[in-house]
N, C-alpha and C positions, 0 to 999 in steps of 0.2 A: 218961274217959267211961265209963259203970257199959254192962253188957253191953247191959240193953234200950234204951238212948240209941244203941247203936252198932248193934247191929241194926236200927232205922231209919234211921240216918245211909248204912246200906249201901244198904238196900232204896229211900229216896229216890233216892241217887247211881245206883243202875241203870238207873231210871227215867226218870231226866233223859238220861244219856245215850241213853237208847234213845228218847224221844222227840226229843232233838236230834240222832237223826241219826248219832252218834259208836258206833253197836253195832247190829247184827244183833237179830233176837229171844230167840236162845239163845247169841250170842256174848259174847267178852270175859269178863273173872271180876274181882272183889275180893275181898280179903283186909283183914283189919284185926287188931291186936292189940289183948286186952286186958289193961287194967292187973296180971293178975296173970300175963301171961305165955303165956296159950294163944292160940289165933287165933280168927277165924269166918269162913269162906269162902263164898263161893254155890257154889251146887252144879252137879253136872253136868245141860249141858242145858235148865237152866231158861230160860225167858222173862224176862231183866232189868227187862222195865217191866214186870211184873205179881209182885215176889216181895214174899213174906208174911216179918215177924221169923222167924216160924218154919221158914219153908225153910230159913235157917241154917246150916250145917252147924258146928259145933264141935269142933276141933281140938286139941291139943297139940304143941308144937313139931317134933315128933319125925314129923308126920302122921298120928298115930293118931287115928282120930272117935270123940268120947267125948259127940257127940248126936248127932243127925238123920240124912242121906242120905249121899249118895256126893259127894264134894267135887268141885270142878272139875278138869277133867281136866288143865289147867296149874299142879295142885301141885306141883308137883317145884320148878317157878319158882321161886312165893312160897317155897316152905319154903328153897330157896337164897339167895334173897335175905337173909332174915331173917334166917339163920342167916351169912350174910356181912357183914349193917350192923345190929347190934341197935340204931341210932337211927331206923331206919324204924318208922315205927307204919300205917302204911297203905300197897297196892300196888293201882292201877286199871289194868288191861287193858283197852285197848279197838280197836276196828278203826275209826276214821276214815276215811273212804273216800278224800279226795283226800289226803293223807299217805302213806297204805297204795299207793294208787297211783302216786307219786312212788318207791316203793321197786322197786315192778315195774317199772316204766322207768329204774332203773339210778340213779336221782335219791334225795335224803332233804334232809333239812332244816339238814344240818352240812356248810358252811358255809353260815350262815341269808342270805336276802336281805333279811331287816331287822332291826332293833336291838331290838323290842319282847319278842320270848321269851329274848334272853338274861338281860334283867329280871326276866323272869318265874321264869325255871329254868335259866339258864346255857343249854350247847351240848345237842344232840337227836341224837347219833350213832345213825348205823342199824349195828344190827348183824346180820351177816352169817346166811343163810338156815340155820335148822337146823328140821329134824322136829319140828311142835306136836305137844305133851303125851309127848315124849321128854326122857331124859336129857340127851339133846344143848344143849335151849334153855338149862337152867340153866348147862353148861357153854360156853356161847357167851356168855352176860352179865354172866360173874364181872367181864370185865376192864373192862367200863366200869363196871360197880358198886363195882371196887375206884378207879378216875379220880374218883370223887366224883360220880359222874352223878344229876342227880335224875331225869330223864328219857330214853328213849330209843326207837327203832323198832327194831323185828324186821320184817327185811325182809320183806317179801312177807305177815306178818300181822298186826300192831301197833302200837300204841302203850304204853309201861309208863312207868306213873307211880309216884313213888316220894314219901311224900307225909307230912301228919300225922294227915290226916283224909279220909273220903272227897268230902268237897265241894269239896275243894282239888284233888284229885287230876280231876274235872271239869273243872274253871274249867282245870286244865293242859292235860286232853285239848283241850277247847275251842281253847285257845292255841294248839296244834299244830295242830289241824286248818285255824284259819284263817290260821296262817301258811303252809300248804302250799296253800290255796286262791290265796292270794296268790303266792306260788311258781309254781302252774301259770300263772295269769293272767299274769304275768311273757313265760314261756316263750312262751304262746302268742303276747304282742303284740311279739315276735322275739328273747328273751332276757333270762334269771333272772341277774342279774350279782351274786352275791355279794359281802356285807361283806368288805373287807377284813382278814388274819391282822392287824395293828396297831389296826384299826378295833375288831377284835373284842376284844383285848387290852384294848384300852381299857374300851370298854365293863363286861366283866365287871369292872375293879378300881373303874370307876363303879356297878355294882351291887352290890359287897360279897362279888362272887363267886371 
């Protein structure tokens, strides 16, 4: 994807999430690579459904901005990510509200109560709480990044998508959020009973995973 193709491939995906629902007005961040190796981030603070190609900010792997503003404040993240699976070409951060609130009641989506997201992106481990826009988050998700995880929660404030494009990394937050709406619904009508470890085995060698 040539840089101004990906620069609205971001600014759509922000938007969408922020009008579905999946992000706050200034929360969540993406990241994407480009073909020759540097990144483009949103910036810090920004409003998601209202950002221009140009808010942009332009990176180098290293973190250094070599155009625009102040990157998002959960670089440390993506820059760890990248720098641990150089087959990611895209990262979508987003706050889902009945997901995100499954992790504050001690709850998360692994193990799933239904078959449809392992399809989509195998298992959704929550990983355990560390200080946003600290050192700490990147050292809290090496170890599901190194499990092969496409996706995951950060307890208490996310969802991260791990993806190849930013419209994918959507369509997953999407996945999440409504398998955790279905999760609560569960709960409330007297109990979320989880797929079974065999069930789930299966499954993923039925989806390729």
């Amino acid at each position: 994807m040539t840089e101004p193709a990906l620069r609205k491939a971001l600014c759509d995906a922000g938007r969408v999430l922020y009008e579905r629902g999946l992000i706050g007005p200034t929360d969540g961040n993406l990241s994407a690579r480009l073909r020759d190796g540097r990144l483009l981030c949103t910036p810090s603070g920004a409003h998601k459904g209202e950002l221009r190609d140009n808010d942009l900010v332009l990176l180098d792997l290293d973190g250094r901005v070599l155009r625009g503003g102040k990157p998002s404040s959960e670089l440390k993240m993506h820059l760890g990510i990248y720098a641990q699976k150089p087959s990611v070409q895209c990262i979508v951060h987003a706050h889902p509200p009945s997901a995100v609130g499954l992790t504050v009641a001690g709850g998360g989506l692994d193990p799933p109560v239904v078959p449809e997201i392992l399809f989509a992106m195998g298992r959704v481990p929550t990983v355990p709480y560390a200080s946003p826009t600290t050192g700490d988050v990147p050292e809290a998700v090496a170890a599901v990044v190194a499990d092969g995880c496409e996706a995951f929660m950060l307890a208490r404030h996310g969802s991260v998508v791990l993806c190849d494009d930013p419209m994918t990394g959507v369509v997953r937050t999407e996945i999440i959020e409504h398998t955790a709406k279905i999760t609560v619904a569960a709960r409330s009508a007297g109990g979320a009973r989880p797929l079974s470890e065999d069930e789930i085995r299966k499954l993923l060698v039925l989806a390729g995973r």
